[in-house]
C-alpha positions as a Markdown table, in Angstrom:
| # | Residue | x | y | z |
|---|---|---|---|---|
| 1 | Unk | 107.2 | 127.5 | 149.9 |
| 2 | Unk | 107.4 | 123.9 | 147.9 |
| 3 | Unk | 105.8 | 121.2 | 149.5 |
| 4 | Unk | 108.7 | 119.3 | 151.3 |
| 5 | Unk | 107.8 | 116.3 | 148.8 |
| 6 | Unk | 110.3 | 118.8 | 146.6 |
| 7 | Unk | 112.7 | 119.5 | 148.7 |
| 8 | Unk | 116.2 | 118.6 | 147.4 |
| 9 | Unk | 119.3 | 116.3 | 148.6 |
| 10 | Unk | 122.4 | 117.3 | 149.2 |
| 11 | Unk | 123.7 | 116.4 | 145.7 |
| 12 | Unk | 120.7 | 118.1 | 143.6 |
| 13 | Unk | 122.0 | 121.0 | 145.4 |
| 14 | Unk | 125.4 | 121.1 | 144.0 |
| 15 | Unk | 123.7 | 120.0 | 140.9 |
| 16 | Unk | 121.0 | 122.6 | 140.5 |
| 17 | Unk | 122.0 | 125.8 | 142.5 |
| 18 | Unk | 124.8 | 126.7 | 140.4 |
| 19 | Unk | 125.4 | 130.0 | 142.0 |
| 20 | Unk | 125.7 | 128.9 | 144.7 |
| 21 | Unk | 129.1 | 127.0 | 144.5 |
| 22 | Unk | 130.5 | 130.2 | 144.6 |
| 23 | Unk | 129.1 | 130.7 | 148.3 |
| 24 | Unk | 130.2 | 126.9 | 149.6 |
| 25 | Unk | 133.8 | 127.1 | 147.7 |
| 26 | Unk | 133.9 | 131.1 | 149.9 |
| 27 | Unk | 133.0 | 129.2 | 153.1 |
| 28 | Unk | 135.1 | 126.5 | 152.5 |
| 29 | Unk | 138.0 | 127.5 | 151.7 |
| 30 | Unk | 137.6 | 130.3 | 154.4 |
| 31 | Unk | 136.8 | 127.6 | 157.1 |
| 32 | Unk | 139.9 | 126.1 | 156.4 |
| 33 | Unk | 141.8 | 128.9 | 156.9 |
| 34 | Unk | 139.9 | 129.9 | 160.2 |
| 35 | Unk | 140.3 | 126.4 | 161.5 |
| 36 | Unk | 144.5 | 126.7 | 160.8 |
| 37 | Unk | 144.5 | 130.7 | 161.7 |
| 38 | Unk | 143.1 | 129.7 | 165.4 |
| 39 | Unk | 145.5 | 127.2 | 166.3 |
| 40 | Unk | 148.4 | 130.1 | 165.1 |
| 41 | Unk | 146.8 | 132.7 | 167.2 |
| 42 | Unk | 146.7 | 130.9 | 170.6 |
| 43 | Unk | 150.3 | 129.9 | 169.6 |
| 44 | Unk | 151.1 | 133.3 | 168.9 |
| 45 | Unk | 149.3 | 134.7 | 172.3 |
| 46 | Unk | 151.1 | 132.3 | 174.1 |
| 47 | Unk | 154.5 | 133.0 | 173.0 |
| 48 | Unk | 154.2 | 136.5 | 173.1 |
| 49 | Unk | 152.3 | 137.3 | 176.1 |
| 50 | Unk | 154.0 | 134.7 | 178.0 |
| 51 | Unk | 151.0 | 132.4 | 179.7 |
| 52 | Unk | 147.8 | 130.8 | 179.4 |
| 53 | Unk | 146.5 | 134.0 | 180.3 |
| 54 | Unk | 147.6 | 135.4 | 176.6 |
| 55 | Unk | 145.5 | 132.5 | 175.1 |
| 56 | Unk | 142.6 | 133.4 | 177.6 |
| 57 | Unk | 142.7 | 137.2 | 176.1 |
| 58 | Unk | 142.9 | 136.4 | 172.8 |
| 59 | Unk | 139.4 | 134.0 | 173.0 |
| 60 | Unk | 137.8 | 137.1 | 174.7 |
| 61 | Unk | 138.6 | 139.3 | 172.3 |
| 62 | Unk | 137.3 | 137.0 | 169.9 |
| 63 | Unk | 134.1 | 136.2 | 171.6 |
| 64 | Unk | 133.3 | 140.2 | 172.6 |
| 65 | Unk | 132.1 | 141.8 | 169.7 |
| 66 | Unk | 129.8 | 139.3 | 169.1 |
| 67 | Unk | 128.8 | 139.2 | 172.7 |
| 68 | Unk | 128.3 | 143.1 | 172.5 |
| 69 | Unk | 127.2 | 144.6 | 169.3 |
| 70 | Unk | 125.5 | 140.8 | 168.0 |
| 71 | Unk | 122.2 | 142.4 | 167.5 |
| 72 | Unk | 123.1 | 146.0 | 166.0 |
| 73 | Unk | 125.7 | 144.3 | 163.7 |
| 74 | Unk | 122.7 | 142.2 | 162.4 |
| 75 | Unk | 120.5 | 145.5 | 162.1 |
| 76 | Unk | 123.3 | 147.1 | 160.0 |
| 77 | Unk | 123.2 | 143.7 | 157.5 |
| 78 | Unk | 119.0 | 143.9 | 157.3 |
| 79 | Unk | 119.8 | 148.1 | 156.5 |
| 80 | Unk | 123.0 | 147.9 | 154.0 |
| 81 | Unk | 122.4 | 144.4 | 152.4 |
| 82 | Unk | 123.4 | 140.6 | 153.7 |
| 83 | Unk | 126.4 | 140.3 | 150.8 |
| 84 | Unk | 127.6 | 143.5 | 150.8 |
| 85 | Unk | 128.2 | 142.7 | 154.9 |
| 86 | Unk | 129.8 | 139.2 | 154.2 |
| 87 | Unk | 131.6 | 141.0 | 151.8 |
| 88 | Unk | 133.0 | 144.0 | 154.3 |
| 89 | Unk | 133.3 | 141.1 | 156.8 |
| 90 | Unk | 135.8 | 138.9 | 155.2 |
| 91 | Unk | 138.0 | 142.1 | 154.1 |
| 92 | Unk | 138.4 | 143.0 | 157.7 |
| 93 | Unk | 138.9 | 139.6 | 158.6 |
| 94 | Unk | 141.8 | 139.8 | 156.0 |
| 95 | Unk | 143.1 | 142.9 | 157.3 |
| 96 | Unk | 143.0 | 141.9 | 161.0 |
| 97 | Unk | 145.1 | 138.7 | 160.2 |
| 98 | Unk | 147.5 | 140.8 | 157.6 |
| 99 | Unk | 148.2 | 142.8 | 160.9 |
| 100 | Unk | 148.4 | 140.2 | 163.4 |
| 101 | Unk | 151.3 | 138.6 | 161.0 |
| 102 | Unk | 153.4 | 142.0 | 161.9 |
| 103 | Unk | 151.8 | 142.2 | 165.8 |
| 104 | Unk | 154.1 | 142.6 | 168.5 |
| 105 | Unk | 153.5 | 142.9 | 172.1 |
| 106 | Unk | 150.2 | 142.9 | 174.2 |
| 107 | Unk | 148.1 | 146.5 | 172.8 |
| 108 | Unk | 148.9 | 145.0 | 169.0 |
| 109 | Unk | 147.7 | 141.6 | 169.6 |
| 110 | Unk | 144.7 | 142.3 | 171.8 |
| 111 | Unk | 143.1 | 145.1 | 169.1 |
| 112 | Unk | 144.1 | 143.0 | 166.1 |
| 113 | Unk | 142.5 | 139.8 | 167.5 |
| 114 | Unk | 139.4 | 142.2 | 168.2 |
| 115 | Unk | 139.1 | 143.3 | 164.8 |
| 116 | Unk | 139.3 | 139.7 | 163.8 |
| 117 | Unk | 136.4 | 139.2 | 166.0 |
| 118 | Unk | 134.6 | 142.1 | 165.1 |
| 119 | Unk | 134.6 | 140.9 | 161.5 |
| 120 | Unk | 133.4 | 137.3 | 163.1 |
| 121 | Unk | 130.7 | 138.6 | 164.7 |
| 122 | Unk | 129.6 | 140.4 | 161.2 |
| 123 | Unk | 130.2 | 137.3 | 158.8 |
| 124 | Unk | 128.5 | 134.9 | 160.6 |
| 125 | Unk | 125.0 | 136.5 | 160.8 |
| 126 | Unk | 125.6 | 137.5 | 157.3 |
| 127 | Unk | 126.3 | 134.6 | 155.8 |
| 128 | Unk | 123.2 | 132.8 | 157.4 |
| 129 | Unk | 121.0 | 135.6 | 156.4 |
| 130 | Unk | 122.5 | 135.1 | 152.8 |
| 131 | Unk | 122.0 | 131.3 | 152.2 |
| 132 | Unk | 118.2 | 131.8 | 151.1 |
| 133 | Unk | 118.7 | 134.3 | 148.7 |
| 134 | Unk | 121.5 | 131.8 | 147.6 |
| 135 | Unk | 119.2 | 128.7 | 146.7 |
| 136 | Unk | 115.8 | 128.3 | 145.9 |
| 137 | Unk | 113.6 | 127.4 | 148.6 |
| 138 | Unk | 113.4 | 123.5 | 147.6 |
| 139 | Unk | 117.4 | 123.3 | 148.5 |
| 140 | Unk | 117.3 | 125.6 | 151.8 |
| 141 | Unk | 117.4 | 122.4 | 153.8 |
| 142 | Unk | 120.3 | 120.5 | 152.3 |
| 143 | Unk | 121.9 | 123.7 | 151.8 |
| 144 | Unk | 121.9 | 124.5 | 155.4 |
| 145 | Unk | 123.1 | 120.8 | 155.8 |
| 146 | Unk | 126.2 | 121.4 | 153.2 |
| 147 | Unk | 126.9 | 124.7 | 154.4 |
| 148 | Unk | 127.2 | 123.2 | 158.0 |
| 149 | Unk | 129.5 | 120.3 | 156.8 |
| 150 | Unk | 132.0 | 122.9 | 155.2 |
| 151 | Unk | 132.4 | 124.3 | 158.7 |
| 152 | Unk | 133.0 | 121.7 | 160.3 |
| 153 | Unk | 135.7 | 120.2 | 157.5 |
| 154 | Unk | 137.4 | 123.4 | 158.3 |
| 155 | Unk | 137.1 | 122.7 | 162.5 |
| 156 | Unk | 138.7 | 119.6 | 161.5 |
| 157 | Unk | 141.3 | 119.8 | 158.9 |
| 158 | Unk | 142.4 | 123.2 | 159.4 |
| 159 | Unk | 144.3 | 122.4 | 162.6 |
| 160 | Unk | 146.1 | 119.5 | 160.8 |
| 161 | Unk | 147.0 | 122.0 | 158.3 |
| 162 | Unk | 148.3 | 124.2 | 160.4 |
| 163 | Unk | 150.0 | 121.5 | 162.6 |
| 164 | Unk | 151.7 | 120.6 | 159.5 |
| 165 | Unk | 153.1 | 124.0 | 158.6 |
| 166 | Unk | 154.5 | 124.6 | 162.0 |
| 167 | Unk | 156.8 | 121.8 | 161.3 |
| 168 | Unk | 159.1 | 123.9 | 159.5 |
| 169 | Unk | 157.2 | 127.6 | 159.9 |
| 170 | Unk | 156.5 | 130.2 | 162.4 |
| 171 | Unk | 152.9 | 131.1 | 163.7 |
| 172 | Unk | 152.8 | 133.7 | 161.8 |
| 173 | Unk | 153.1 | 132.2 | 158.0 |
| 174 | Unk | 149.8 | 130.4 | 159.2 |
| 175 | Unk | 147.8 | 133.8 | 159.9 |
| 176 | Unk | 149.4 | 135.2 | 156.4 |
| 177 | Unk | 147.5 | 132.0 | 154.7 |
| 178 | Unk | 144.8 | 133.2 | 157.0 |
| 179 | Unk | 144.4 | 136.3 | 155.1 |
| 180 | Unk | 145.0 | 135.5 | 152.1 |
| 181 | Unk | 141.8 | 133.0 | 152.4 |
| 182 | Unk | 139.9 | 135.7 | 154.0 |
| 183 | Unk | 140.5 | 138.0 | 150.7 |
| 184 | Unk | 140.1 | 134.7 | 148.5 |
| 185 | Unk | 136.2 | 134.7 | 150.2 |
| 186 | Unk | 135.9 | 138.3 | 149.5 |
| 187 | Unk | 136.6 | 138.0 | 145.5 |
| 188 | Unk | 134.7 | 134.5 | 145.4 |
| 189 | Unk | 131.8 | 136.4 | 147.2 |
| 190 | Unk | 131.6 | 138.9 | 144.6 |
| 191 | Unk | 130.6 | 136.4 | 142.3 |
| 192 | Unk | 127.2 | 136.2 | 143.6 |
| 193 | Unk | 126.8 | 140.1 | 142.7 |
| 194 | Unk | 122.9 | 140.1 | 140.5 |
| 195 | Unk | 122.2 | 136.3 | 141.1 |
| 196 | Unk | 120.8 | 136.4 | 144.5 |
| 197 | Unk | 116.9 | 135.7 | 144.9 |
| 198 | Unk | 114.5 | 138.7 | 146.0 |
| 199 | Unk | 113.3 | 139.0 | 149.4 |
| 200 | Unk | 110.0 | 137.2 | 149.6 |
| 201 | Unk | 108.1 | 140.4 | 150.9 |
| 202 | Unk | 105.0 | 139.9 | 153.8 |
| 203 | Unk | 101.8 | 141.0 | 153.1 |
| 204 | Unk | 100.7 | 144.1 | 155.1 |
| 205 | Unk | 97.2 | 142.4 | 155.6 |
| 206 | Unk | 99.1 | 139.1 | 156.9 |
| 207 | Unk | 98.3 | 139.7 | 160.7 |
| 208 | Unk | 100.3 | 136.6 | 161.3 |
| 209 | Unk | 103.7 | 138.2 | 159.9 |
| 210 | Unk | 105.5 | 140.2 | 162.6 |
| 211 | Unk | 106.5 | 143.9 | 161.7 |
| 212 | Unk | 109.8 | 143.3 | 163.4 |
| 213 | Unk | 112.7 | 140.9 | 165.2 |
| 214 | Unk | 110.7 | 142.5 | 168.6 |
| 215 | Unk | 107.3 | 140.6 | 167.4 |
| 216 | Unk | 109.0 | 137.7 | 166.4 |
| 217 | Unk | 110.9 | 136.7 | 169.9 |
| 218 | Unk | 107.1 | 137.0 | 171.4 |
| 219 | Unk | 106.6 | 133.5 | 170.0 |
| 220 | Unk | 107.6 | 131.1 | 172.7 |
| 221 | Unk | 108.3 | 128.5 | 169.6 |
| 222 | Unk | 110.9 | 131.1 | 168.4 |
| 223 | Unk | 111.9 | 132.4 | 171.4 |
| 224 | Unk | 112.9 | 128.7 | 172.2 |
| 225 | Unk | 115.4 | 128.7 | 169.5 |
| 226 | Unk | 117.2 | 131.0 | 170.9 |
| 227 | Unk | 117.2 | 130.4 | 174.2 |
| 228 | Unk | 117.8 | 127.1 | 173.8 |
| 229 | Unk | 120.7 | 127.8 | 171.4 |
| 230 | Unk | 122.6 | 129.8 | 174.1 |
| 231 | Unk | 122.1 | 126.8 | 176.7 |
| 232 | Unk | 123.0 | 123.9 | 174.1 |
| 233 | Unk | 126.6 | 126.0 | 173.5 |
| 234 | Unk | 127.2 | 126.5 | 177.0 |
| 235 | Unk | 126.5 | 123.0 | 177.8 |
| 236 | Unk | 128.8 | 121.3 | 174.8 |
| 237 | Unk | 131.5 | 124.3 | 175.0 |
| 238 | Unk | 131.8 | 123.1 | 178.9 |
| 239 | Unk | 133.5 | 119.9 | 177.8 |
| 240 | Unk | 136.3 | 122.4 | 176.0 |
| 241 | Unk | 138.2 | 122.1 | 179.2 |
| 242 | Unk | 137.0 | 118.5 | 181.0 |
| 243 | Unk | 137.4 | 116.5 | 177.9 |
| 244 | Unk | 141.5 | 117.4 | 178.3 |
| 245 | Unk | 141.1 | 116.0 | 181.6 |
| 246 | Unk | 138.9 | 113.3 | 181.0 |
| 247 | Unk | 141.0 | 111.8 | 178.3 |
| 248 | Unk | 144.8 | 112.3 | 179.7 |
| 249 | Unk | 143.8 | 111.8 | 183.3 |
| 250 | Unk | 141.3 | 109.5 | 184.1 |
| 251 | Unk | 141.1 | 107.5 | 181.1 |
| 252 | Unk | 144.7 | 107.4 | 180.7 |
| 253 | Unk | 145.2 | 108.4 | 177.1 |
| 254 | Unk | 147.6 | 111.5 | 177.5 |
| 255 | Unk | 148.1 | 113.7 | 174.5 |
| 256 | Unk | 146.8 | 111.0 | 171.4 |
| 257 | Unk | 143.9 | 110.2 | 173.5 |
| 258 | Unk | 143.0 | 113.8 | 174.0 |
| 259 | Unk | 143.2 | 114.3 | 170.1 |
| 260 | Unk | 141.5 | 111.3 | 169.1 |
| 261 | Unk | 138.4 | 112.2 | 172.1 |
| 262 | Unk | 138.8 | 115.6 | 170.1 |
| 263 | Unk | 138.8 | 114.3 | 166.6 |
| 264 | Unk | 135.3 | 111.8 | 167.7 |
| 265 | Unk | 133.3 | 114.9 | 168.3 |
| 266 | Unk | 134.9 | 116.7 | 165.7 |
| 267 | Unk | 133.8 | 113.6 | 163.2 |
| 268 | Unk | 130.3 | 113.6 | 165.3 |
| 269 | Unk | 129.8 | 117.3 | 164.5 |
| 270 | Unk | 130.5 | 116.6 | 160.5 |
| 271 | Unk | 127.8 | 114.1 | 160.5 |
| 272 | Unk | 125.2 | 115.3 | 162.4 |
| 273 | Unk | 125.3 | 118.4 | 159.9 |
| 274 | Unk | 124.5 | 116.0 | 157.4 |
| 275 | Unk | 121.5 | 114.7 | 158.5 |
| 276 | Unk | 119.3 | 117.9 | 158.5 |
| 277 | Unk | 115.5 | 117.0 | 157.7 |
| 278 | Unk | 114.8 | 117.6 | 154.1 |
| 279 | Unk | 111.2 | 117.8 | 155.2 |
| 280 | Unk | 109.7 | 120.3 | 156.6 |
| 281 | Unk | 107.9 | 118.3 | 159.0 |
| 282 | Unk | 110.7 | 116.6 | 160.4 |
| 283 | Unk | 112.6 | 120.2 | 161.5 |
| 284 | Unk | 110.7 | 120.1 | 165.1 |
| 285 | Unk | 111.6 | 116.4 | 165.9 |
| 286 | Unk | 114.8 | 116.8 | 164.8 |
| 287 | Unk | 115.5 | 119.7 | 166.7 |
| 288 | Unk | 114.4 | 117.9 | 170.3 |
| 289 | Unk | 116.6 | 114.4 | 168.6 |
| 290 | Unk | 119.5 | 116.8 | 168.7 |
| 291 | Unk | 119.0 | 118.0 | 171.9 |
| 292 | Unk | 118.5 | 114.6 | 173.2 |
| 293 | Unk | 121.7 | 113.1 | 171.2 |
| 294 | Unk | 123.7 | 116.1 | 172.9 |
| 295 | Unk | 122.7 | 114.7 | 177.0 |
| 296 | Unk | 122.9 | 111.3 | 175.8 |
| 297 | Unk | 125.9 | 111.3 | 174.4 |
| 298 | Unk | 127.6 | 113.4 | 176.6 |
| 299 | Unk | 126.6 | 111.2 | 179.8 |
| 300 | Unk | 127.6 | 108.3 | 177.8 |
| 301 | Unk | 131.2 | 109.6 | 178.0 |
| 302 | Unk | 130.9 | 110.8 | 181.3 |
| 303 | Unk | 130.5 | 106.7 | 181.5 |
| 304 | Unk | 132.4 | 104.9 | 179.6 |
| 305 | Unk | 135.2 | 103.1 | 181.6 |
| 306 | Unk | 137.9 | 103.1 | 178.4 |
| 307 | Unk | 138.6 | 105.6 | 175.9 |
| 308 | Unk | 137.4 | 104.1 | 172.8 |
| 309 | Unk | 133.6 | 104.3 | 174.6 |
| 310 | Unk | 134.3 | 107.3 | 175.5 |
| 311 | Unk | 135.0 | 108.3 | 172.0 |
| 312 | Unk | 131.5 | 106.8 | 171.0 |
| 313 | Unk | 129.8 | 108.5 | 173.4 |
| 314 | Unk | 131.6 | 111.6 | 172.4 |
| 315 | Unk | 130.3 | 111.5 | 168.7 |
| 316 | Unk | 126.8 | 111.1 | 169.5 |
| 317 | Unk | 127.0 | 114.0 | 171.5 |
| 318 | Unk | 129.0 | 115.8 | 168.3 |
| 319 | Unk | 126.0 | 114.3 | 166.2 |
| 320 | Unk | 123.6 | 115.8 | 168.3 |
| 321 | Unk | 125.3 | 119.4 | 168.1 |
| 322 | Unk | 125.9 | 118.8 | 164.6 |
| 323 | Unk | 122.6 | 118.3 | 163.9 |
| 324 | Unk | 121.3 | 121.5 | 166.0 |
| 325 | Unk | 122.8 | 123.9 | 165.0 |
| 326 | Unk | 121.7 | 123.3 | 161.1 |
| 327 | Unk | 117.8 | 122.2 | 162.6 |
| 328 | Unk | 118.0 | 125.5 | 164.5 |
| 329 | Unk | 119.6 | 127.9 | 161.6 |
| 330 | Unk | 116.5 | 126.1 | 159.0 |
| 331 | Unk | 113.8 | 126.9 | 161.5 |
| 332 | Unk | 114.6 | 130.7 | 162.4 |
| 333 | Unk | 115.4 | 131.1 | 158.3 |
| 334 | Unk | 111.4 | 129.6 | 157.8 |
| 335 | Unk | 110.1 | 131.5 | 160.6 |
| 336 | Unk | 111.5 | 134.9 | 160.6 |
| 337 | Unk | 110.9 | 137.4 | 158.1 |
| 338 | Unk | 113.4 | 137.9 | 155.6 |
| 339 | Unk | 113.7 | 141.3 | 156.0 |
| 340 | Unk | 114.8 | 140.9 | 159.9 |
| 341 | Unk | 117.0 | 137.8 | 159.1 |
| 342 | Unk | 120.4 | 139.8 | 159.9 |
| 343 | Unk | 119.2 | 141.0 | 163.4 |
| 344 | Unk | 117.7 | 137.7 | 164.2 |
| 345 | Unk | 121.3 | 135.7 | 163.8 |
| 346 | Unk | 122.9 | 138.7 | 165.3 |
| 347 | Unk | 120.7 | 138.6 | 168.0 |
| 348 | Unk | 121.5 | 134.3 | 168.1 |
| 349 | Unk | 125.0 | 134.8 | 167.6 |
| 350 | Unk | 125.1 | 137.2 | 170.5 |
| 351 | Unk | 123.5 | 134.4 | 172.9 |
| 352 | Unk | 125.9 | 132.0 | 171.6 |
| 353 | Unk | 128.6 | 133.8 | 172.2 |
| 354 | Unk | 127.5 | 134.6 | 175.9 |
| 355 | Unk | 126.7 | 130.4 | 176.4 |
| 356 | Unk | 130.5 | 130.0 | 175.0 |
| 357 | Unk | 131.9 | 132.3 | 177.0 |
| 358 | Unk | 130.3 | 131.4 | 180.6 |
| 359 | Unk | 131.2 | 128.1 | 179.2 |
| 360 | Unk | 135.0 | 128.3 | 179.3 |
| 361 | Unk | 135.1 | 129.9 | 182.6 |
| 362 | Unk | 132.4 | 127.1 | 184.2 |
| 363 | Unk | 133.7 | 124.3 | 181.9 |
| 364 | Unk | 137.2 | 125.2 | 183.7 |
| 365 | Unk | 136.2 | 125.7 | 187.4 |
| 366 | Unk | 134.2 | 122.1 | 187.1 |
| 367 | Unk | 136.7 | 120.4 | 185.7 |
| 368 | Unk | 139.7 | 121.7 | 188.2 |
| 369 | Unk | 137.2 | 121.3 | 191.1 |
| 370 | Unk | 135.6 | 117.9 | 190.1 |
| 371 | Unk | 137.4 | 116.1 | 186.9 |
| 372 | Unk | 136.6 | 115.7 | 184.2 |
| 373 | Unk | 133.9 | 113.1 | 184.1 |
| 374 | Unk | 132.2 | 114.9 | 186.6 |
| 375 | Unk | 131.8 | 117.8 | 184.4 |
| 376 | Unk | 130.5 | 115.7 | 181.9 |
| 377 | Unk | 128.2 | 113.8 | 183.8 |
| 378 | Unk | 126.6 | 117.3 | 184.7 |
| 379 | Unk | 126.5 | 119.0 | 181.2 |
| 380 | Unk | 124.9 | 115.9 | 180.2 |
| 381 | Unk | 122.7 | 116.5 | 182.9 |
| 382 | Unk | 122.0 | 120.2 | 182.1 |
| 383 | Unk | 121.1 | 119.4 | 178.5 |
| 384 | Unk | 118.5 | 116.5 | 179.0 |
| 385 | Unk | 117.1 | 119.4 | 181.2 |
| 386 | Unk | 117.1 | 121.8 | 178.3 |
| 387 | Unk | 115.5 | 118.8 | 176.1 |
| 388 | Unk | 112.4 | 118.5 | 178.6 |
| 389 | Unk | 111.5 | 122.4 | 178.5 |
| 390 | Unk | 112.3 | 122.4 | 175.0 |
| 391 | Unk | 109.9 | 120.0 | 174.4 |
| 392 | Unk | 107.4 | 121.4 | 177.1 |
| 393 | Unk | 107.5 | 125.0 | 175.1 |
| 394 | Unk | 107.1 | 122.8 | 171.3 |
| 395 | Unk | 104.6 | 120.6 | 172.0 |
| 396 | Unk | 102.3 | 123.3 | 172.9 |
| 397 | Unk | 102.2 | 125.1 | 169.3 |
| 398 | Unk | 101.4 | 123.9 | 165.6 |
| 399 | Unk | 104.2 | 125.3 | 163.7 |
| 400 | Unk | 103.4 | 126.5 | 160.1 |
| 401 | Unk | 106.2 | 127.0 | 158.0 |
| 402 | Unk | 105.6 | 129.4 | 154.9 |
| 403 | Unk | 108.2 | 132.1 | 153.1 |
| 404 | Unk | 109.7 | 133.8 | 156.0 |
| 405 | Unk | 106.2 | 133.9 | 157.8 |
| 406 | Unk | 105.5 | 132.5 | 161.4 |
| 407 | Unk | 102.0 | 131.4 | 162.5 |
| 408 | Unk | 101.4 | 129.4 | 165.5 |
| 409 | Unk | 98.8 | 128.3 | 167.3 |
| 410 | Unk | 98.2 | 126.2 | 170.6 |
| 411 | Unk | 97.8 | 122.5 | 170.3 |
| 412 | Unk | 97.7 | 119.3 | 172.1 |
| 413 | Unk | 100.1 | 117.2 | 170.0 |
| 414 | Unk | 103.4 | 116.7 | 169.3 |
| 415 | Unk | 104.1 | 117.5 | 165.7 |
């Protein structure tokens, strides 16, 4: 690993890693397209199944395979190869969304949006495991940072995108762009066909290296990450429902306010992603800052007596989940073997998925039950909580970061 004196901005990585354009224009263009294709499928569910509950299935289906079959998806990308999965998942992606433009009625739509999940559930451990045979190890970092900012340009413009075609189109002409920027991924993937870099093989005397994703989660400092991931996505996708509420209702901002509270985070997110340590020694502060950001900024809506506070308050808390979720993805890339990369984001994308999905049934009960801010107040609450035991459990070990090698021991510092 170069020493983090080497490590490179986010400009000397377009710059340098060539190759790797191919892999950000893939995932951008493709986030776009997600970002639009969503909005299009809970329009679609709606109108065709007739109530909120249509909108409800669809996110279930969506959420399920990940939920179920996270970790042996990620097994199959560590035994068949992480771009020949990314690959195979953005042609079913393309597929399912081909179909869906032709779906009618409830059986159609329900196993269509499952195969679009399915695919989900198989491109996003892939591409993480992916990125560092994309780039050299000196633009990991920043390249987790970039390839975090492209997904949340598509969170953000894609819905405008598609708000903009419904003007004059149907739902489905949306999911037919959809697929077409799946299959666009799929060919631009290709390109990276005999550039990517070789697996940075353990050494069988190493004692330190675990033989497996098994001896890996026995690290509390790993086992954190993960844990602490789930909790984080339950806590931020619980304001899915109260921010809605909080906005229209109690701050009095109806639908604009709603967007604009929406459009805060969204913007939060973004910038957050941007702000990943290009040192190594910064990735352990700046995963508790994010953690902390997240509470902070969610209590500070929770707060705020007008909506342009609210939006404030709102953005930390996006910069806070902006900036975890590239902070984590760096860490488990450093700290897991290469080799077990694909089960360990399966295995992280499963827990997501489950914090996301308790999410939107909690995040809904609060919010009916007790408003809005409430619900806030207490997911602000709950994730100051998670910042104390995640600092509890990392302040205990001396992390060393090395190519795909974890060695810990205890100490009394924070690091």
């Amino acid at each position: 690993m170069q020493s983090t004196g080497q490590q490179r901005g986010l400009t000397g990585v377009w710059r340098v890693e060539r190759k790797a354009r191919w892999f950000f224009a893939a995932h951008l263009q493709g986030a776009l397209g997600t970002g639009a294709g969503y909005v299009a499928l809970l329009l679609l569910a709606y109108e065709q199944l007739g109530s909120a509950w249509g909108a409800t299935a669809v996110l279930i289906a969506d959420l399920a395979p990940a939920m179920l079959l996270g970790p042996v998806l990620g097994g199959l990308i560590d035994r068949t190869g992480r771009l020949r999965c990314a690959i195979a998942a953005e042609l079913i992606g393309a597929l399912a969304f081909a179909g869906l433009v032709f779906a009618h009625g409830t059986v159609p739509l329900i196993a269509l949006a499952l195969a679009a999940g399915l695919g989900s559930a198989l491109l996003r451990p892939a591409t993480c495991a992916l990125l560092p045979a994309v780039v050299t190890p000196a633009s990991l970092n920043a390249a987790n940072g970039l390839f975090g900012a492209v997904r949340e340009m598509g969170q953000l413009i894609g819905p405008a995108v598609a708000a903009g075609v419904l003007l004059f189109a149907e739902p489905e002409l949306v999911l037919a762009l959809n697929a077409v920027t799946f299959a666009a991924s799929a060919v631009l993937m290709t390109r990276l066909r005999g550039h990517l870099h070789a697996h940075t093989e353990p050494q069988e005397t190493d004692e330190a290296v675990p033989a497996n994703l098994l001896g890996v989660l026995q690290d509390p400092f790993v086992r954190s990450l993960v844990l602490t991931s789930g909790a984080v996505m339950l806590v931020a996708g619980a304001t899915n429902v109260a921010e809605l509420v909080l906005a229209s209702d109690q701050l009095g901002g109806g639908r604009s306010g709603f967007a604009l509270l929406v459009a805060a985070f969204g913007c939060g997110m973004l910038t957050g992603s941007l702000l990943g340590p290009s040192d190594d020694g910064a990735l352990r502060q700046r995963y508790l800052l994010a953690i902390a950001l997240l509470g902070a900024g969610l209590i500070a809506t929770a707060a705020s007596p007008i909506l342009p506070l609210a939006m404030l308050g709102f953005s930390v808390a996006g910069i806070g989940n902006g900036l975890f979720l590239v902070t984590v993805r760096v860490l488990m890339q450093k700290l897991i073997p290469e080799a077990a990369h694909g089960r360990a984001f399966g295995l992280l994308d499963a827990i997501d998925s489950w914090g996301f999905g308790a999410a939107i049934v909690a995040g809904g009960a609060l919010a009916a039950s007790l408003g809005g801010r409430a619900t806030f107040a207490i997911a602000g609450a709950l994730a100051l909580l998670v910042f104390f035991i995640a600092y509890r459990t990392t302040s205990r070990r001396e992390v060393h970061y090395g190519p795909q090698v974890v060695s810990t021991r205890p100490t009394n510092h924070f690091a």
